[in-house]
N, C-alpha and C positions, 0 to 999 in steps of 0.2 A: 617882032618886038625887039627892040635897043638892049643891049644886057644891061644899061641904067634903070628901064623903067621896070627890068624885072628883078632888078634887086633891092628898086626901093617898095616894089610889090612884095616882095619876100621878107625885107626886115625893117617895114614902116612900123610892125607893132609893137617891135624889141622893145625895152628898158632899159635905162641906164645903169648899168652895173658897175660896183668896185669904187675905189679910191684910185683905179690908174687911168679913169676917164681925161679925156681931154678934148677942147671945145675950142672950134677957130670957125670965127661966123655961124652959121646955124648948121653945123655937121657934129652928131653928137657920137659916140663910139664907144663900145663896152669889150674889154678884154679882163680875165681875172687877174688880181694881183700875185699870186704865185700856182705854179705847177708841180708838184712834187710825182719823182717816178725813181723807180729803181734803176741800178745801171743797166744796163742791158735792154731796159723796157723798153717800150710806145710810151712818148709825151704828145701830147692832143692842149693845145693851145686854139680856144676861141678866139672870133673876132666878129662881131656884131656891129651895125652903124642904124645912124637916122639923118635923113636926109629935111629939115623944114620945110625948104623954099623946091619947085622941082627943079630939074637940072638936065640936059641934055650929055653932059659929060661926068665919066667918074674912073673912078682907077682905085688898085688898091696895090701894096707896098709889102713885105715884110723884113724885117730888118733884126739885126743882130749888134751887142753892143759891146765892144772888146778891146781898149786901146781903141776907141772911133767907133763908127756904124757902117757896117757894111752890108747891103740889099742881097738878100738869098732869093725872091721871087718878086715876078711883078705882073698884075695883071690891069690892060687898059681898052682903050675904045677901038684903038686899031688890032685887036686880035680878034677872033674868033669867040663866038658863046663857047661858057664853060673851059675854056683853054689859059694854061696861065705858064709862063714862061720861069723856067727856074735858072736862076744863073748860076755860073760854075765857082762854086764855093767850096769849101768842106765840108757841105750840106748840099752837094749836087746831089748824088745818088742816096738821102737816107730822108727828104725831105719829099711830103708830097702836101699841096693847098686843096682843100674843098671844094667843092662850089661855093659853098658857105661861105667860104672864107677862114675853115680850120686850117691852123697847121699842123701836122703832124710827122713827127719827128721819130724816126724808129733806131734801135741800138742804140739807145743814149749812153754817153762815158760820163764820164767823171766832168771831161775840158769842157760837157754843152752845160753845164753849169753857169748862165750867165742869163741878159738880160735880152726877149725879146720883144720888137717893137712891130705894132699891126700900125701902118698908116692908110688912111680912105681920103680921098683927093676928089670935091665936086666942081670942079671949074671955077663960075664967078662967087659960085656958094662958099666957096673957101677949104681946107682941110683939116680931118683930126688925126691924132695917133695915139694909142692904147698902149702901155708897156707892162709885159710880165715878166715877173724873175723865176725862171726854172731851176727848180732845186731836185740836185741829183744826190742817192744815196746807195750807200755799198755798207754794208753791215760785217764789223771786224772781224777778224779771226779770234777763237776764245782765248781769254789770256791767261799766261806763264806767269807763276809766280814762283821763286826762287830763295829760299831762305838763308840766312846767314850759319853757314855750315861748319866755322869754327867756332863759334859758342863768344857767349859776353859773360863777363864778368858781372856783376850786381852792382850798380850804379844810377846816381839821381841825375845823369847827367845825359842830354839827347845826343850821344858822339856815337854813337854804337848805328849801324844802319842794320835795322832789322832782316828788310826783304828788298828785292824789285820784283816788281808788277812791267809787266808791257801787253801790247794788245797790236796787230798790225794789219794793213792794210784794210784801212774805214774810211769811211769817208760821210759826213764831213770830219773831222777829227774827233776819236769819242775822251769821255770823261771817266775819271780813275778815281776810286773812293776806297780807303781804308776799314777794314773793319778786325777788331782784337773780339773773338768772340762773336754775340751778335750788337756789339757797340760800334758805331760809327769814330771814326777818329779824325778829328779834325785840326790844321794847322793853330798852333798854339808855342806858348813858352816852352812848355818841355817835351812838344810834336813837332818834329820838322818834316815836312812832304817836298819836294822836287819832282817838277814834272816836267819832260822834254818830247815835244813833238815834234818827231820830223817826216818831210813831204819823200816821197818815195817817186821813183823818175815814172812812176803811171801815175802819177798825179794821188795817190792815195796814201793815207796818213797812219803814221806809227806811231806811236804814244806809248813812252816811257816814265813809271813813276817809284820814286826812291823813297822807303821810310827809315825815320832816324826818330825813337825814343828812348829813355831810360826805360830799365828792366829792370826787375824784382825778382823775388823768390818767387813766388807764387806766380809768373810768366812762364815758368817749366811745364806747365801743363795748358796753358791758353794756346788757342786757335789762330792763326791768323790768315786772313786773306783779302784779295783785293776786287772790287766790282766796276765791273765794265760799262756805263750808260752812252748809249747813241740811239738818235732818231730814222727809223722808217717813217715811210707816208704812213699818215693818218697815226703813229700810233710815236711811244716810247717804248723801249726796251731794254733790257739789261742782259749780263751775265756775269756769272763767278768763277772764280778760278778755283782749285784745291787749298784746304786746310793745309796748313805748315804749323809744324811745331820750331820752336829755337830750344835750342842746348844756353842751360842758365849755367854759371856758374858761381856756387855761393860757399860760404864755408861750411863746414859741420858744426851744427851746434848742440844735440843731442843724440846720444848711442844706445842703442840696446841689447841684449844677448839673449836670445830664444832656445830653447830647443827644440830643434826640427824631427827627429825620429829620438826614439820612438814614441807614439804618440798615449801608449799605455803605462802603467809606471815600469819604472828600469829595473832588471833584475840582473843578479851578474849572469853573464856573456851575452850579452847586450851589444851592439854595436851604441853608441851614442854618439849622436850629432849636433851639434850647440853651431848655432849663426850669428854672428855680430854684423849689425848695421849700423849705419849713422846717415844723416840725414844730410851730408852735403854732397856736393857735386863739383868734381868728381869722386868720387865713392877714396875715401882715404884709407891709409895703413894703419894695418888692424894688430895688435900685440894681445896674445893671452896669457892671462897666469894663473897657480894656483891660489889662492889667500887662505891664511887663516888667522887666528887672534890670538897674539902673544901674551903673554903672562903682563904685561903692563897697559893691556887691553888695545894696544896697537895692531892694526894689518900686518900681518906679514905678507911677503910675498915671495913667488919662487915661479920665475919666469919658464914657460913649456916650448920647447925649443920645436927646431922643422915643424913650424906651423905656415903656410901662406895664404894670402887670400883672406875671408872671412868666414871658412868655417873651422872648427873643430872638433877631429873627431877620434874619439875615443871605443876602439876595437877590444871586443872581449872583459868588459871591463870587473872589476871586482868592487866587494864590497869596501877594502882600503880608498877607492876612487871615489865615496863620497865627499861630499864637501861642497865648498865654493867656490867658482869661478870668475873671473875678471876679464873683462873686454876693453884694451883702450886705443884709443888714438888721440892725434894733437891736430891744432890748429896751426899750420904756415903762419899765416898771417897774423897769431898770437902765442907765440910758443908757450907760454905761462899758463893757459889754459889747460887742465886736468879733465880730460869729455872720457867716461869708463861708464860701465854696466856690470852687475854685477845677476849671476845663478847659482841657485844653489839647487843640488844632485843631490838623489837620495837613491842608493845601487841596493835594492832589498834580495835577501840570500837567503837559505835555506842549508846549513849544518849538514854534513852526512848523518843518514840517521843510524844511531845505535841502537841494538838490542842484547837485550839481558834475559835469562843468560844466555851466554856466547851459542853459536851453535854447529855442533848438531848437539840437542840436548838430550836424557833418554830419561826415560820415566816407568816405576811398573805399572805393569797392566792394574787398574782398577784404584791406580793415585788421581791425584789432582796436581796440578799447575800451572803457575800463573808467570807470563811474559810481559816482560815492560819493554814498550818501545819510546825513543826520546832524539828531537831532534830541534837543534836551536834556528830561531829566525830571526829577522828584522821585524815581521807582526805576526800577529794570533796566527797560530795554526790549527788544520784538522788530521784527524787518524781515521783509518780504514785500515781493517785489517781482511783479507782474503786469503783461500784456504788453496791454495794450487793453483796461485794467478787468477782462477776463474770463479771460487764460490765466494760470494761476499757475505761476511759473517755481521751479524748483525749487532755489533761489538764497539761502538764510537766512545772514543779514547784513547788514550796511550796504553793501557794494558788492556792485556787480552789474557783471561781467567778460564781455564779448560777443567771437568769435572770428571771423574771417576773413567777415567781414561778406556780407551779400547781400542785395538788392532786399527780398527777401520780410523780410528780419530787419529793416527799417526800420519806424517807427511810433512809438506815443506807449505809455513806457513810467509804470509808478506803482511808488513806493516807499509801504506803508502802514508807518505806525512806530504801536506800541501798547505799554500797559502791563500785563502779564497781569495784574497785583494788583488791577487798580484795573479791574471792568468800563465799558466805556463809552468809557473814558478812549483817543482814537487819532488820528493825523491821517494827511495824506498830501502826496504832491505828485507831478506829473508832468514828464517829457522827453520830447519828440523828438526822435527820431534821425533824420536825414536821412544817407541813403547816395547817395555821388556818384560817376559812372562814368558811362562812354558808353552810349547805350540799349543796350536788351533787346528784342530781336523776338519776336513769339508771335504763331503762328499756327495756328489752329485744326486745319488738315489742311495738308498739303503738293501734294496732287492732286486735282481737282473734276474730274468728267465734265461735262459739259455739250453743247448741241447745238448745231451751226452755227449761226452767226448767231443767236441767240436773246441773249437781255440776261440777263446774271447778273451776281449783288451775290458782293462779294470784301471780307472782313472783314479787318484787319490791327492787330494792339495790341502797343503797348510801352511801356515802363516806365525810368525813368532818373532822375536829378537831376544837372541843372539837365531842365525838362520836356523831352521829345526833340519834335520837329516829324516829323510821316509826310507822306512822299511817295509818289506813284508814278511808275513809269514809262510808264506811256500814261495820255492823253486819259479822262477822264469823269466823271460825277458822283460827286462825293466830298460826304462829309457826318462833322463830326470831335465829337468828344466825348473830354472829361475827367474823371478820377475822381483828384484828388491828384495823384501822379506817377506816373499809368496815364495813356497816351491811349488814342485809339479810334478809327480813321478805316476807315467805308463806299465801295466804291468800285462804281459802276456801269458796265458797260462792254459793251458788242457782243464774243460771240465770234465773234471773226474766223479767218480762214486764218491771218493772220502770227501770232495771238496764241496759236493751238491751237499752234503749232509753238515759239515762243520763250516762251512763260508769261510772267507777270505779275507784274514785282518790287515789294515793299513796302520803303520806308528809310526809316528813322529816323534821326536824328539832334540833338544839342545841341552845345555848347559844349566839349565833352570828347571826341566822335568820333560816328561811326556804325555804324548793323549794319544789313543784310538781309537781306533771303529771298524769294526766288520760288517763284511758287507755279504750279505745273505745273496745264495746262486739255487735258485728255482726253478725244477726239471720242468722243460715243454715237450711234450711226446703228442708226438703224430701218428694215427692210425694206418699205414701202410699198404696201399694195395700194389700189384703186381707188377714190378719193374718195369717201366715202359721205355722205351728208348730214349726219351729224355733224360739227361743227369738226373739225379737224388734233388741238386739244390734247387730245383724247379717247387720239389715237395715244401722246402724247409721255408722257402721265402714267401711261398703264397697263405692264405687265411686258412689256421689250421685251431683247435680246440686242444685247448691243453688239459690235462687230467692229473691228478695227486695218483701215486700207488693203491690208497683204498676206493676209489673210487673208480679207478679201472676194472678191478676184483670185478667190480659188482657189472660194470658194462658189459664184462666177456660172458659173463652171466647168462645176460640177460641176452646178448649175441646169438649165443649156442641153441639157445632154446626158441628161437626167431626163425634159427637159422636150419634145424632139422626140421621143420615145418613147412620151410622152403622148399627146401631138396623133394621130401617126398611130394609135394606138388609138381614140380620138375619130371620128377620120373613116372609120374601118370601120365601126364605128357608125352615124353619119349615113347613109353611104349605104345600107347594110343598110334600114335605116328609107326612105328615099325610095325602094328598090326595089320594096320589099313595099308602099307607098303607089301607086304607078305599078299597079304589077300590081293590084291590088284598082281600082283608075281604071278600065284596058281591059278588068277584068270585069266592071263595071259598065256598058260600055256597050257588051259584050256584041262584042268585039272579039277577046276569047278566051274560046273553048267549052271548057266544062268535060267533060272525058273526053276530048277530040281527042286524037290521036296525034302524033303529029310535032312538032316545032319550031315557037313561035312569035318573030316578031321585037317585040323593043322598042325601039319609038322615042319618042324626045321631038319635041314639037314645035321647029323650029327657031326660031322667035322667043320662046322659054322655055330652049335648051339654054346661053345665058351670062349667064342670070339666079339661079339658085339658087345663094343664097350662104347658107351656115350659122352661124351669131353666139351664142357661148359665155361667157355671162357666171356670176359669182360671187359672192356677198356674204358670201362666206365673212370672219371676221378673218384677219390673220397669223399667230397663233397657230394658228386650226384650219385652218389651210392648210398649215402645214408639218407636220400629223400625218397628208394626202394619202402613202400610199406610191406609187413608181413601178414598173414593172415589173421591176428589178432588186432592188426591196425597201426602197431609200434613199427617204429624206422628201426632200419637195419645196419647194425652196425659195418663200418667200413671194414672190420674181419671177415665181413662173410661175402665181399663181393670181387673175391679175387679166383681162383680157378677153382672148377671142379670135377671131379671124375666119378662116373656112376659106372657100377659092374655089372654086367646082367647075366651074366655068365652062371652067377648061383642063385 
């Protein structure tokens, strides 16, 4: 089969496509009217024909249009099926033809940006050609915007050039749109825009754009940026650049003066810090002073030196430092303009506080007294008064009223004065009261057991103003100690017989009078059994029963008569025991026969019969000695369980 009659087999049924048709004798041919691709892509370029009449000849052509038409491929009757000749262009190696009749174009730039022609050649039938425009795209770099970094002045006039915008390397050249905000800004009386595109030696396009409008105040804080539009296939696109601010510069037209710390009210020694601002740009010179109102109702004023900048600040300040302040600066561009602010300071204080009367105050024992405390402020105050920093008395007011006085009520009292308004803000002061009166005795116990003769310590304390002096009434080692108007005296001493009976007086005394007390020493007696190798103090310290003199009387008493009851129990015993020893003797030596009948005599030897003496000792303690019952059932006294000796001799 002919490759004619297999390609009008192949695209007899085609349709006429596009507005790039063209018709010469009955050959009809469809190519689209543009190809869009990226750079770098695959462009695929149809070509479709219809033959009317048939033809034994045909060929087909593709061509390129650029300064002229020049043939990149041809296929005809003398080649080969499916074989198509590509001539040496600048599209030798990137171009490849169909069977169809596609072209296809691969690595496309920027340059194949132009127009290609498909032509179809049927001999006597005539020829058509199809033209499409390939559109080649490259999508910019995002674009730079740059603001105007010395600042504009305020002006109605569009001389000022806000920013440049640029975008590079696009293709085909993209579009540059203003935006203040999100408002679109467009070429106008008082908008000027400049845009400059230039071609770059790869054929890809920069785009440059200048804005120039008048500024305002209120442009100090506005946005501005510039947007990017260019087209890919198939779609639109855009992009933005970064927000830019501009530096305005306007005059000052109104000032104020704040203060910055501190943010609760001012009390003196206060750091204070007062701010002046004003509202132009750049930020102008700032003067402070003090002011106050002269007797003809005029300002005065009295300028505050080494101040710069706009704060001012006032370290430690006093209640003289209230008042009011003044903040000013001027207009350049209007010197006759008077731009000030004015604060007024309120420095609230708190008076050292006084008390009456002075102190240390003294007072007698069993008066009354009343203390005024007083201290001046900037507002209301309160009182608290506490009795040794720690007890708080329940006392609100300036005076504190004390009643029938006592030792213990004496000390160091505080009046705290505050101002609720004002945290922080308090002071205080203290008194002594000194309470005067003849001493005060105290003593710990009134009666002490104690043992004969044994040394015991005897404490005595008292309390008074003017200091009292302790004495005693007997001989010994004393040892004194002071706490304020408390003393403290130790007294060492032997108890004795006369002192167990008359006790032991402690007295005090000062300049005002004296007091006493004696102190009663009550014999402990211990019932004693037989020295044991232990010390004595083992006895004294352990749990022992104390007894009065009469009531001993009557124990030894009943001891004795316990205790011969015992004994002759004992010695039935003992001899029982030496009996049945003797008899087991003389039958041992066979002196008495066992079974005899009759009566034997027992004797002792006479140079043995006034020597057997029997010796009964104990180690029992006193305690387990008197849980011994006797034979009438009564415990036995600890007298009677210490040695004993029986004689048998008579």
């Amino acid at each position: 089969m002919s490759r004619l009659a297999l390609c009008s087999r192949l695209l007899l049924p085609l349709l006429l496509l596009g507005s790039g048709d063209g018709v010469t004798g009955k050959v009809l041919i469809s190519v689209p009217d543009e190809v869009e691709v990226k750079e770098g892509g695959t462009a695929r370029i149809d070509c479709s024909f219809n033959i009317s009449e048939p033809s034994n000849y045909t060929y087909q052509h593709w061509f390129f249009e650029k300064n002229g038409r020049t043939k990149i491929s041809y296929m005809g009757p003398d080649m080969g099926p499916d074989s198509t000749s590509i001539l040496d262009t600048e599209y030798k190696d990137r171009i490849t033809v169909l069977p169809n009749f596609t072209l296809v174009i691969r690595e496309v730039t920027v340059q194949d940006e132009r127009t290609f022609v498909c032509q179809i050649g049927a001999g006597v039938v005539g020829f058509a050609e199809g033209r499409t425009e390939l559109r080649v795209f490259k999508a910019p770099e995002p674009p730079v915007i740059k603001p105007n970094t010395v600042g504009m002045l305020v002006t109605d006039e569009p001389d000022e050039k806000i920013a440049d915008c640029s975008t590079r390397n696009g293709f085909p050249a993209p579009n540059i749109t203003w935006y203040k905000g999100r408002t679109p800004l467009q070429q106008n009386e008082k908008i000027h825009i400049t845009t400059v595109i230039t071609t770059e030696s790869s054929g890809l396009f920069t785009v440059s754009s200048a804005l120039y409008a008048p500024v305002h105040k209120q442009d100090r804080e506005a946005q501005f940026y510039c947007e990017v539009n260019f087209r890919m296939p198939g779609m639109d696109r855009m992009m933005e650049s970064d927000r830019v601010n501009i530096t305005v510069y306007y005059p000052t037209e109104t000032v104020t003066l704040t203060m910055e710390s501190p943010q609760e009210p001012v009390k003196e020694g206060d750091t204070v810090t007062m701010v002046c601002e004003g509202d132009g740009n750049p930020a102008p010179q700032y003067s402070f002073h003090r002011v106050w109102e002269s007797k003809d109702g005029e300002d005065e004023e009295e300028d505050i030196e080494d101040v710069t900048g706009e704060y001012l600040v006032l370290e430690n300040v006093k209640k003289e430092q209230s008042g009011r302040y003044r903040c000013r600066t001027f207009d350049l561009n209007n010197p006759e303009t008077d731009i000030k602010a004015d604060l007024e300071i309120s420095v609230n204080y708190l008076e050292p506080v006084e008390i009456s009367p002075e102190s240390p105050v003294e007072v007698m024992l069993g008066q009354d007294i009343v203390v005024h405390c007083n201290a001046g402020g900037s507002l209301p105050r309160e009182y608290e008064w506490k009795r040794k920093e720690k007890e708080k008395i329940e006392m609100p007011g300036p005076e504190l009223s004390l009643s029938n006085m006592t030792y213990e009520m004496g000390g160091r009292y505080s009046c705290l004065v505050s101002i609720p308004e004002v945290p922080g803000l308090n002071s205080s002061a203290d008194i002594d009261i000194l309470v005067k009166g003849k001493p005060q005795v105290l003593m710990k116990q009134q009666e002490v057991q104690v043992y004969k003769n044994e040394m015991v310590n005897l404490t005595c304390e008292a309390f008074g103003h003017p200091v009292p002096v302790i004495t005693w009434d007997t001989d010994g080692s004393v040892i004194h100690s002071q706490e304020s108007d408390r003393v403290s005296s130790q007294l060492s001493v032997l108890a004795t017989s006369e002192l167990l009976e008359s006790g032991v007086t402690c007295n005090a005394s000062n300049s005002l009078g004296s007091s006493s007390q004696t102190l009663r020493l009550e014999s402990r007696v211990v019932i004693a059994t037989t020295p044991s190798p232990s010390p004595p103090p083992t006895i004294v310290t352990s749990p022992t029963v104390t007894y009065t003199e009469g009531s001993i009387r009557k124990e030894l008493k009943k001891a004795e008569s316990r205790g011969v009851l015992i004994v002759v129990i004992i010695v039935c015993i003992l001899l029982l025991a030496i009996l049945g020893a003797v008899l087991y003797f003389l039958y041992k030596k066979g002196k008495i026969a066992c079974g005899r009948s009759g009566k034997q005599n027992i004797t002792t030897p006479d140079d043995q019969k006034d020597d057997i003496v029997v010796e009964m000792k104990t180690d029992r303690l006193p305690e387990e000695a008197e849980l011994l019952q006797g034979s009438n059932g009564e415990k036995r006294p600890s007298s009677d369980m210490g040695e004993k000796y029986i004689d048998l001799r008579n």
